[in-house]
C-alpha positions in Angstrom: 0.9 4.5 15.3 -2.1 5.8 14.5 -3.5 7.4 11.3 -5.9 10.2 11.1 -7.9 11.4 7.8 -10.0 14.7 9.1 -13.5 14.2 7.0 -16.0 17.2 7.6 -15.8 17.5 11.0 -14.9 13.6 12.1 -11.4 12.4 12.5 -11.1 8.9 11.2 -8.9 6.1 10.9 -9.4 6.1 6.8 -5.5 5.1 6.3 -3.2 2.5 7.7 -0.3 0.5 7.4 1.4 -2.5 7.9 3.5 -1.4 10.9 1.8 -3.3 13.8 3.0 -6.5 12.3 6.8 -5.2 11.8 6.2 -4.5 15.7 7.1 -8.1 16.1 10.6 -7.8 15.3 10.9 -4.0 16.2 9.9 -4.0 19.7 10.4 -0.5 22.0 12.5 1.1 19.0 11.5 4.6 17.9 8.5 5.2 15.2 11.1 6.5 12.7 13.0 3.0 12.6 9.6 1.5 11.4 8.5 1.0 7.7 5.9 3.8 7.7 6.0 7.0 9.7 6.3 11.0 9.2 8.6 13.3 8.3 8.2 17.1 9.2 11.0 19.6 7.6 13.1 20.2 4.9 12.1 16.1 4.3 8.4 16.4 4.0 6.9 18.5 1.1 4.5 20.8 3.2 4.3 20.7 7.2 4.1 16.7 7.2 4.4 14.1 5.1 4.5 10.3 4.9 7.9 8.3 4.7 7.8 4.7 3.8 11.5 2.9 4.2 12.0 -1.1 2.9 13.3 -2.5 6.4 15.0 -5.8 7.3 12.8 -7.7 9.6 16.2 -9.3 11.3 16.9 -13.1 11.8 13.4 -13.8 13.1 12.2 -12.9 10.2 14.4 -14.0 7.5 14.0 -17.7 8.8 10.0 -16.8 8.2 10.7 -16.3 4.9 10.5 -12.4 5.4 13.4 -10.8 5.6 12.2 -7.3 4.5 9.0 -5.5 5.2 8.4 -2.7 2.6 7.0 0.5 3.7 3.6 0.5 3.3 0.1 3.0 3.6 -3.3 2.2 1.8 -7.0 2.9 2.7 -8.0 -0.1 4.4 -7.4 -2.1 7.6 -4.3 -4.5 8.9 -4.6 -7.3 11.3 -1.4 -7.4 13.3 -2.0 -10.2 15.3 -2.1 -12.7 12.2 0.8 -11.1 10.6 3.6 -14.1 11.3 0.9 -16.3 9.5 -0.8 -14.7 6.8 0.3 -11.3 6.4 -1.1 -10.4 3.0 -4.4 -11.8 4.5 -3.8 -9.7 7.2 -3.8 -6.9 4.8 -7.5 -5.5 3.7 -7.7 -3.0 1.2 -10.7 -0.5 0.6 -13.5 1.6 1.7 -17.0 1.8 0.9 -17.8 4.7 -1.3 -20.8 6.1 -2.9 -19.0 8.2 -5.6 -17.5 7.1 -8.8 -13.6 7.8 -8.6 -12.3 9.1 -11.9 -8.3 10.3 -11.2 -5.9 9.9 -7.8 -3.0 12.7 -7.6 -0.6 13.7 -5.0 3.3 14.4 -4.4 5.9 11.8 -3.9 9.7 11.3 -4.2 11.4 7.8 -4.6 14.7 6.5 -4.0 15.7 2.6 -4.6 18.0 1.0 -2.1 19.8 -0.6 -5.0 19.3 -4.0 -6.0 16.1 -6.1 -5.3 17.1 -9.4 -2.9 14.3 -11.8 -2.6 14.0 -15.3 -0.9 15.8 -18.4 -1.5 12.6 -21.1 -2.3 13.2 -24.0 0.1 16.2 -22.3 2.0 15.0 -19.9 5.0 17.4 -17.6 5.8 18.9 -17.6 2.3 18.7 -14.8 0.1 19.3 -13.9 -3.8 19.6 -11.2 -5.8 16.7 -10.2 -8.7 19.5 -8.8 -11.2 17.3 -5.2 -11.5 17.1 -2.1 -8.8 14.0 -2.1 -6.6 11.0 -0.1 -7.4 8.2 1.5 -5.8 4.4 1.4 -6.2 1.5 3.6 -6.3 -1.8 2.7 -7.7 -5.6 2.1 -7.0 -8.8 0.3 -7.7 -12.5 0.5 -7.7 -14.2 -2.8 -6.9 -17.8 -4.2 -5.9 -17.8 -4.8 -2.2 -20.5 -7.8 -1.9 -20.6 -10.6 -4.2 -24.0 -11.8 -6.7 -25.1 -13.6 -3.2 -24.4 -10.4 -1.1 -21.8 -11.8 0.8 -19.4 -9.0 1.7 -16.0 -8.8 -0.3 -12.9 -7.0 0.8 -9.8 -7.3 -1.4 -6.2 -8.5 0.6 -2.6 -8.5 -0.4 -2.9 -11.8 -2.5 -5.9 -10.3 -4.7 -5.8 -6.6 -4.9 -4.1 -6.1 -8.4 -6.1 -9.0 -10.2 -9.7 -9.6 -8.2 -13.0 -9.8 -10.4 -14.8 -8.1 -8.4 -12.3 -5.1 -9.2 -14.0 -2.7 -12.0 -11.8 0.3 -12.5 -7.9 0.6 -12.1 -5.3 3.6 -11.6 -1.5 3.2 -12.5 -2.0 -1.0 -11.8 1.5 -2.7 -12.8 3.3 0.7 -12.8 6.3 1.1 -11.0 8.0 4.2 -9.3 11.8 5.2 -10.1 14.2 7.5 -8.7 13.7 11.3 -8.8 15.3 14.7 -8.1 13.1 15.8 -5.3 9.5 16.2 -5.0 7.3 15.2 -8.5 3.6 15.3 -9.1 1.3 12.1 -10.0 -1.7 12.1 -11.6 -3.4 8.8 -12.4 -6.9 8.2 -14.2 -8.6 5.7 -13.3 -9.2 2.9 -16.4 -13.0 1.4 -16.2 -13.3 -2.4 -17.1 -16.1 -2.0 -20.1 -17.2 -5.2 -19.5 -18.9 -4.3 -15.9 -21.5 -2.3 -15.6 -21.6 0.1 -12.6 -24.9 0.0 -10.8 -26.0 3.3 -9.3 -28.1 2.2 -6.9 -25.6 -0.1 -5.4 -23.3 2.7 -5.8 -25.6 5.2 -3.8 -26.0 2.5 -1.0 -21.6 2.3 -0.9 -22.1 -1.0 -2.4 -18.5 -0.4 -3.7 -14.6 0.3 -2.7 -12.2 2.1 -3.1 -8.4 1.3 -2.6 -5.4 3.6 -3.1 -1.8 1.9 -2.1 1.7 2.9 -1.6 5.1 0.8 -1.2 8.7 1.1 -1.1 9.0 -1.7 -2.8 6.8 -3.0 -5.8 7.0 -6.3 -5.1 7.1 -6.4 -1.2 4.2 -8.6 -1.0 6.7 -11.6 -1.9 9.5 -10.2 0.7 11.1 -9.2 -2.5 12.8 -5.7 -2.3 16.1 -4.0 -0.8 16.6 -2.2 2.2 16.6 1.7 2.5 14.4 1.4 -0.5 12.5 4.9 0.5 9.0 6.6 -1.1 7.4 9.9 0.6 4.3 11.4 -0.6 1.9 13.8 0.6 -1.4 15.6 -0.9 -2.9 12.7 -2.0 -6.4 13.3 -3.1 -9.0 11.5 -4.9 -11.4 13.2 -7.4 -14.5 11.7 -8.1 -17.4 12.2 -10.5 
């Protein structure tokens, strides 16, 4: 499935998600049994809108260690063929951008699939409960795209909250709850004081930008329950 962001006159694949690595364990089943895909009608908000739905990945995955895969859609790229390996490596967040971002807003609704289940260490196949209800996540960050040597940097599912190289954050460790229908977000983006943005680098899109959705907060450790659902639509990012 294949996303399209209409910029100017170009269509381009700005957005993406991780659905080419559920693919494994989901083969020749309709797109809406997958963890990302649309929703038109009284569902969406307006015309279309995005659904992400926490799924089970099935026995082949559970005895990977992934039993769920958490519906997911973020500016970036996925690697599908890598995704039984390293799937949060698989997982690259970000485009160049030669604005400053200052605020990321948009509509969503959220409802939890009940409580979180999360992997048995040492036990594949086993799972255990967390105690607490799942949660969603929406957030975003600004980071430097090249390192002091100008070696190119793109964040991936194990660094995107924390990296250095990351200097402004939106809604980072917040989680999303239930609500009664459609809501509006509004995040502002919180600049690190301590890094100094360079507008000639800036100019050249010598930096990122990264805005992510889940169903489930902490999907990247297969951590999550099923049915777990987030929709959002209008999603826009204002910028200085």
């Amino acid at each position: 499935m294949i996303w399209l962001e209409t910029i100017g006159d170009n269509e381009c694949e700005y957005w993406q998600s991780a659905n080419a690595g559920f693919s494994l364990t989901n083969l020749y089943k309709p797109y809406n049994t997958f963890p990302t895909y649309p929703i038109k009608g009284d569902e969406a908000y307006k015309g279309s809108s995005v659904a992400l739905t926490t799924r089970s990945t099935g026995d082949l995955g559970a005895m990977a260690g992934m039993p769920i895969a958490a519906g997911n859609f973020f500016i970036g790229e996925f690697d599908g063929e890598g995704a039984m390996f390293d799937a949060l490596g698989c997982t690259r967040f970000g485009r160049p951008i030669n604005k400053k971002p200052v605020q990321v807003s948009g509509m969503y609704k959220y409802k939890s699939g009940g409580e979180s289940m999360k992997p048995v260490k040492g036990q594949p196949g086993k799972f255990e409960g967390t105690g607490k209800n799942d949660t969603g996540a929406m957030y975003a960050v600004f980071y430097r795209n090249h390192d002091e040597k100008g070696k190119k940097v793109v964040l991936t599912g194990h660094n995107v909250r924390n990296s250095d190289m990351i200097v402004a954050k939106a809604n980072v460790g917040n989680v999303v709850t239930d609500t009664n229908g459609w809501e509006q977000f509004v995040f502002d983006f919180e600049y690190d004081q301590s890094k100094t943005i360079d507008a000639n680098v800036l100019k050249d899109y010598g930096y990122s930008i990264a805005v992510v959705f889940s169903s489930s907060s902490e999907g990247e450790t297969y951590t999550g329950a099923v049915g777990s659902t987030l929709c959002i639509d209008n999603v826009r990012i204002t910028c200085e």
